[in-house]
C-alpha positions as CSV (number, residue, x, y, z in Angstrom):
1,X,217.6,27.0,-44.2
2,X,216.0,29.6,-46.5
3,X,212.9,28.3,-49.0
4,X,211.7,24.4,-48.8
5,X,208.5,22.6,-47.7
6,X,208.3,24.6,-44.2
7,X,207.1,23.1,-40.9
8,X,203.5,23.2,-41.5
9,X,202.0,19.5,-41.9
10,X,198.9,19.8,-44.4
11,X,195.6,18.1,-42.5
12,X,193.6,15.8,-44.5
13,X,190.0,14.5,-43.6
14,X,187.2,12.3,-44.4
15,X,185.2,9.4,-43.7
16,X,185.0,5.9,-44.8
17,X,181.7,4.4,-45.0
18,X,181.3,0.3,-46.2
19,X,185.3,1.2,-48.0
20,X,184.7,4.3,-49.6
21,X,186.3,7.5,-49.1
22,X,184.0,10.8,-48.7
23,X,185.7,14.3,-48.2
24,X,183.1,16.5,-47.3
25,X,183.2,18.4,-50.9
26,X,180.7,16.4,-52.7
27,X,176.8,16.6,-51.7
28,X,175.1,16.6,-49.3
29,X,177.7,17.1,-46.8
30,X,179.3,19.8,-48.8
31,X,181.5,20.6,-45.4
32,X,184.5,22.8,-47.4
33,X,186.4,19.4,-48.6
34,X,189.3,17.5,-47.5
35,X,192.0,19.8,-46.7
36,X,191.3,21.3,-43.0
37,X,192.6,24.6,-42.6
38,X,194.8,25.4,-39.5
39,X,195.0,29.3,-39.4
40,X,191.5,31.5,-39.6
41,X,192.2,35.0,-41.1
42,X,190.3,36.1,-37.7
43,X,188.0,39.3,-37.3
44,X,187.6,41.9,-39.8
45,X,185.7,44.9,-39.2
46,X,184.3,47.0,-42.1
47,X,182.4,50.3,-41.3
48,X,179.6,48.5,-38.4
49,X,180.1,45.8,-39.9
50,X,182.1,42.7,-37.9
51,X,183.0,38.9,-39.5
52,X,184.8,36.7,-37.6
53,X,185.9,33.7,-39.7
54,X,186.2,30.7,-37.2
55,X,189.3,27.8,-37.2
56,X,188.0,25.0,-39.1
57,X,187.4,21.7,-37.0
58,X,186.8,18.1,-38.4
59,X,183.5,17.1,-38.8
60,X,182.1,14.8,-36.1
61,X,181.4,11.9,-38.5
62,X,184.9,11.4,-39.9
63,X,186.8,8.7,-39.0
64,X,189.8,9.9,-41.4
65,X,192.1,12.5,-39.7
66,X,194.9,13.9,-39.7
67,X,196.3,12.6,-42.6
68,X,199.6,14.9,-43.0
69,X,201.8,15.9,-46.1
70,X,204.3,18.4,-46.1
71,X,204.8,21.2,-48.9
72,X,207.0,20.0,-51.3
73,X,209.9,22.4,-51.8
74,X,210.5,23.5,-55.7
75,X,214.1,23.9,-56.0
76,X,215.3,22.8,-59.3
77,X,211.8,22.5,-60.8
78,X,212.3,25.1,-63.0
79,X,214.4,22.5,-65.4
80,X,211.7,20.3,-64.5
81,X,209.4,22.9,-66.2
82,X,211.9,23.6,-69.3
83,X,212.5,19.9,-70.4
84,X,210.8,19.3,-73.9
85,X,208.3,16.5,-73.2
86,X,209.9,13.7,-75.5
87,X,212.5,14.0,-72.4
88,X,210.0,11.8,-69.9
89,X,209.1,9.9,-73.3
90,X,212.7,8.8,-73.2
91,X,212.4,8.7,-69.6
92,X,209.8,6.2,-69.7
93,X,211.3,4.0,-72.8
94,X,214.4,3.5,-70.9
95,X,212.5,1.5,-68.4
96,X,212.2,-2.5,-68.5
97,X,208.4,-2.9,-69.9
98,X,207.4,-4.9,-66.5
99,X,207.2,-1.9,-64.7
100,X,207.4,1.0,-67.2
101,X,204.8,3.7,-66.0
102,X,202.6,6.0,-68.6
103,X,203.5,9.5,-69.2
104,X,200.7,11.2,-68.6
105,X,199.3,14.6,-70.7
106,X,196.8,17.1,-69.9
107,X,195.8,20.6,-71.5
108,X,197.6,23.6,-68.7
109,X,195.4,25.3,-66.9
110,X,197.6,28.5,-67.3
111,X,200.0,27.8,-70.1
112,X,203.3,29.5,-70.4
113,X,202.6,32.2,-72.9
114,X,206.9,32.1,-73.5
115,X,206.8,28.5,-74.7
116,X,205.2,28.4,-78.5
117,X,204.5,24.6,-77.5
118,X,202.2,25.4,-74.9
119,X,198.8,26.5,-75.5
120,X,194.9,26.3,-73.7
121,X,193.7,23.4,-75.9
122,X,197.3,21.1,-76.6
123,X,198.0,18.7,-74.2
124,X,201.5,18.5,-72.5
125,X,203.7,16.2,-70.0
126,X,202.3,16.3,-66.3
127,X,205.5,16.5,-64.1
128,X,204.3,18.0,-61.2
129,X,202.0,17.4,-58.2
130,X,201.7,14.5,-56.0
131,X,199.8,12.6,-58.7
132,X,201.7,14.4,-61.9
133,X,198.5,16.4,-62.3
134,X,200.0,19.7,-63.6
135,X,202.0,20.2,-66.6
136,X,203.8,23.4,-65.7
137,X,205.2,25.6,-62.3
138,X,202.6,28.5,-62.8
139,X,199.6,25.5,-63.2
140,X,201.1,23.8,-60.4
141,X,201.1,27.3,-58.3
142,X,197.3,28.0,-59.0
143,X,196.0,24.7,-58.3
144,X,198.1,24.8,-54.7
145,X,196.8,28.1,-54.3
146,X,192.8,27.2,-55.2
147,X,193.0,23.9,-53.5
148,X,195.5,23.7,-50.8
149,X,194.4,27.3,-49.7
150,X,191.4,28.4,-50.9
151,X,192.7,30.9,-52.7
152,X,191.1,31.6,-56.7
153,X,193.3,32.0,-59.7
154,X,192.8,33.2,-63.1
155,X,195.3,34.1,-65.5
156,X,195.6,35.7,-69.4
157,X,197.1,33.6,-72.1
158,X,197.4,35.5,-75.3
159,X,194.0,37.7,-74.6
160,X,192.2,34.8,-73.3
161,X,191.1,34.2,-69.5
162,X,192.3,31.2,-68.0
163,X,191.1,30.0,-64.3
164,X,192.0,26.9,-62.2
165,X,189.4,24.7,-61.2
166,X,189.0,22.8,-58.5
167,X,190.5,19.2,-58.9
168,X,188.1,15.9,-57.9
169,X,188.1,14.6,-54.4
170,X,191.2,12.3,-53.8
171,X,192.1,9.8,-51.3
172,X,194.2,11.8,-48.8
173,X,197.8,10.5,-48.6
């Protein structure tokens, strides 16, 4: 099948001291976080000078590992993306009040420039993520590439620079 979540497994990691979670990305262990990468980009040689960038291993005081979650695939999200945000309002009403959930809103981290309702300082539905923690496909990208790879992100929204941060530590799934 062409496009979908792939056959990689993403690798969580952490420890659990006295019933809380650590993941490496807060000091002092400052060990690269919770995401382990499986792939190095290897040896690169520039001029005389050589870096080899090593394969990540789990540090020897976790006791959280392996923790796997697949990519999720995107097809159809781009309705997803285009639904006014009274839509999951409605959503939500329409569910019995004993287990009715919260819509959540946050400001984009790279709002859609072609959307007039989106901007760097108005908040909109979060619809996408594991935890709904991205309000748009192009947010959703640049936080998966920044956190899940490593990978930094900025953007331009109407002359203005806009960059993903890195999210808190979670709980790996």
């Amino acid at each position: 099948m062409v496009g979908g979540s792939g056959d990689q497994i993403e690798r969580r990691l952490g420890r659990v001291t006295n019933g809380v979670f650590f993941g490496y990305d807060a000091a002092p262990d400052n060990e690269g976080g919770t995401l382990r990468q499986l792939f190095s980009n290897g040896t690169y040689t520039n001029g005389a000078t050589t870096c080899t960038i090593p394969v990540e291993h789990d540090p020897a005081d976790a006791t959280v590992h392996n923790v796997g979650r697949r990519t999720l695939p995107l097809f159809g999200l781009g309705l997803v993306d285009a639904m006014p945000d009274g839509f999951f309002d409605l959503l939500a009403a329409l569910e019995p009040a004993s287990t009715r959930g919260t819509v959540l809103r946050v400001i984009p981290q790279f709002p859609d420039a072609r959307d007039p309702g989106q901007s760097l300082t108005a908040k909109r539905v979060a619809r996408f993520g594991i935890k709904d923690q991205q309000t748009n496909l192009v947010s959703f990208a640049g936080d998966a590439y920044l956190n899940e790879m490593g990978i930094s992100t900025q953007s331009c929204f109407r002359g203005t620079t806009a960059r993903a941060s890195r999210r808190a530590t979670r709980s790996p799934r």
